[in-house]
N, C-alpha and C positions, 0 to 999 in steps of 0.2 A: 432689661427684658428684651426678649428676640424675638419675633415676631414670624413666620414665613408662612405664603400660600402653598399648601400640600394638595392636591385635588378640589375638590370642595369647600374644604374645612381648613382653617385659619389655625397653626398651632403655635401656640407661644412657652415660650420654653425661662423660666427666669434664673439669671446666671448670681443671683444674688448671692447666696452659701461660699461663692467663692472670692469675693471680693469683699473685704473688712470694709466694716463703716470709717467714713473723718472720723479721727476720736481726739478733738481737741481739746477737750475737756475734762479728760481721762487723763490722772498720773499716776505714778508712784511713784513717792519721793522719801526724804530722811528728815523727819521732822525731829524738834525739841518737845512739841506737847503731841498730846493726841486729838485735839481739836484740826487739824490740817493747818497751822497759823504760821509756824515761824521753821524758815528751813535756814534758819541762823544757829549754828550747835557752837555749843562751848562744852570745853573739856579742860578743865583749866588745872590741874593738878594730878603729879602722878601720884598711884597708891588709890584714890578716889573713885570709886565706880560710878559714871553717868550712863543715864538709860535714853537710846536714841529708839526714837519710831519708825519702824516703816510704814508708813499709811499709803492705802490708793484713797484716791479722792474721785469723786464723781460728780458737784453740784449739781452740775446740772443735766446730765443724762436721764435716760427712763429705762437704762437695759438694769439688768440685776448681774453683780458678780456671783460666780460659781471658783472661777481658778485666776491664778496669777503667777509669773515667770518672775523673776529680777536680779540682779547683781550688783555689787556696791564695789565700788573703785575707790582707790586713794583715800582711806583709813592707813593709818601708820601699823605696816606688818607687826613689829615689835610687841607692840599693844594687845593685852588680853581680851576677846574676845567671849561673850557668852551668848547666845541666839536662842529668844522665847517666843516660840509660837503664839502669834495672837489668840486671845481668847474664844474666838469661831472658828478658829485653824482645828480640822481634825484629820490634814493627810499634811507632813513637813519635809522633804527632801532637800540635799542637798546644804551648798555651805555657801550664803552669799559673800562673805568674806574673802575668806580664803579658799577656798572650793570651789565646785562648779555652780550654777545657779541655784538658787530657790525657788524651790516651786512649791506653790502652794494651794490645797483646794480647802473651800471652807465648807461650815457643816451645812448650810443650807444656802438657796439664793438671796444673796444680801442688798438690801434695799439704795438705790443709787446716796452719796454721800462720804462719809469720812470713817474707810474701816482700819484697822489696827491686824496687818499682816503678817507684823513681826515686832519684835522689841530686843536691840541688841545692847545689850551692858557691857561697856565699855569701859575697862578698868587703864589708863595711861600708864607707861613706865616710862616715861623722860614726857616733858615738856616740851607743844612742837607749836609756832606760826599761824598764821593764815594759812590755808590750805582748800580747794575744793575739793567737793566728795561727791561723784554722780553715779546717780543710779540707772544703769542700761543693761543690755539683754549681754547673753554667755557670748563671750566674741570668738567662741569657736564654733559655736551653731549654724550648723549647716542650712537650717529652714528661717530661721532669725538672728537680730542680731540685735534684738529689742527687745525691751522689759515687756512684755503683752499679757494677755488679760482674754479668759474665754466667759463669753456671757450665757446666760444661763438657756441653754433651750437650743445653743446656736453650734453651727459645722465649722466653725474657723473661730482665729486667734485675733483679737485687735493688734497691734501693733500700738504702742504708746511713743510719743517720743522723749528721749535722754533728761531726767531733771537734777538740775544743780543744786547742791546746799553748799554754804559754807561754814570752813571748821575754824573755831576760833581767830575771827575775825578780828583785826587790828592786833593783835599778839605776836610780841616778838619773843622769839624762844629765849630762855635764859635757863641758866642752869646754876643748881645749889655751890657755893664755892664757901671756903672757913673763912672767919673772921684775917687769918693768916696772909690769905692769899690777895684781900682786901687792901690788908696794910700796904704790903708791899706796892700793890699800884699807886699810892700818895707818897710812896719815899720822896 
């Protein structure tokens, strides 16, 4: 807040609308459940479709979500993708994958906590490692460069910072080979 003596009268002028709140508390990340529990994914098989989350989480805030930005990095190109709007999702842009961002506004303001913003089914076509997979804002965006969040009622964007998952963690890729090919390494 700004404060200055004008004549008589003391006017204060509050610069809040343009400065986002700390949101430390505030993510979006790529979960295995929808509970916000485990940002541990396993994909363990090609052919197999698994279903990743994107949840924001809030615990412990008191704002309410309206909208949400985000982008997913380091998934394996190759890999068939399918992207389901969550359940309260009623505007779905964009292509966090492969595309430009997701953006997402839901049907009403949703109460701080663990909501379901997206659910990407992930079908593998080769077998891949440990690998990270984080979720951050469009790295061409000219106003951000972070996954952010507008709350409900409010003139600006939070800014979130970068959350890591990991993709099948402790796994070393290997691939199908014939009985044939087996032999021959014990000649």
């Amino acid at each position: 807040m700004r404060c200055s003596r004008f004549m008589p009268v003391l006017v204060c002028v509050s610069l809040g609308p343009l400065i986002a709140p700390y949101a430390a508390a505030q993510t979006i990340g790529l979960y295995s459940d929808v509970d916000c529990q485990s940002t541990t994914l396993s994909v363990p098989f090609p052919g197999l479709p698994v279903d990743l989350y994107v949840m924001y989480s809030n615990p412990e805030g008191s704002s309410y979500l309206d909208e949400a930005e985000f982008k997913i990095y380091g998934l394996p190109n190759e890999w068939e993708y399918e992207v389901i709007p969550g359940a309260l999702v009623v505007e779905f842009t964009g292509d966090p994958v492969r595309g430009p961002a997701a953006r997402v506004r839901l049907s009403a303001c949703m109460n701080p906590g663990c909501i379901e913003l997206a659910r990407i089914r992930v079908t593998p076509t080769r077998v891949i490692g440990t690998r990270q997979v984080l979720i951050s804002g469009e790295d061409n965006d000219d106003v951000t460069n972070c996954p952010w969040t507008l709350q409900c009622g409010a003139r600006y964007v939070t800014c979130l910072t970068d959350t890591r998952s990991q993709l099948n963690p402790g796994t070393t890729a290997v691939s199908f080979v014939s009985w044939g090919t087996i032999k021959v390494l014990f000649k």
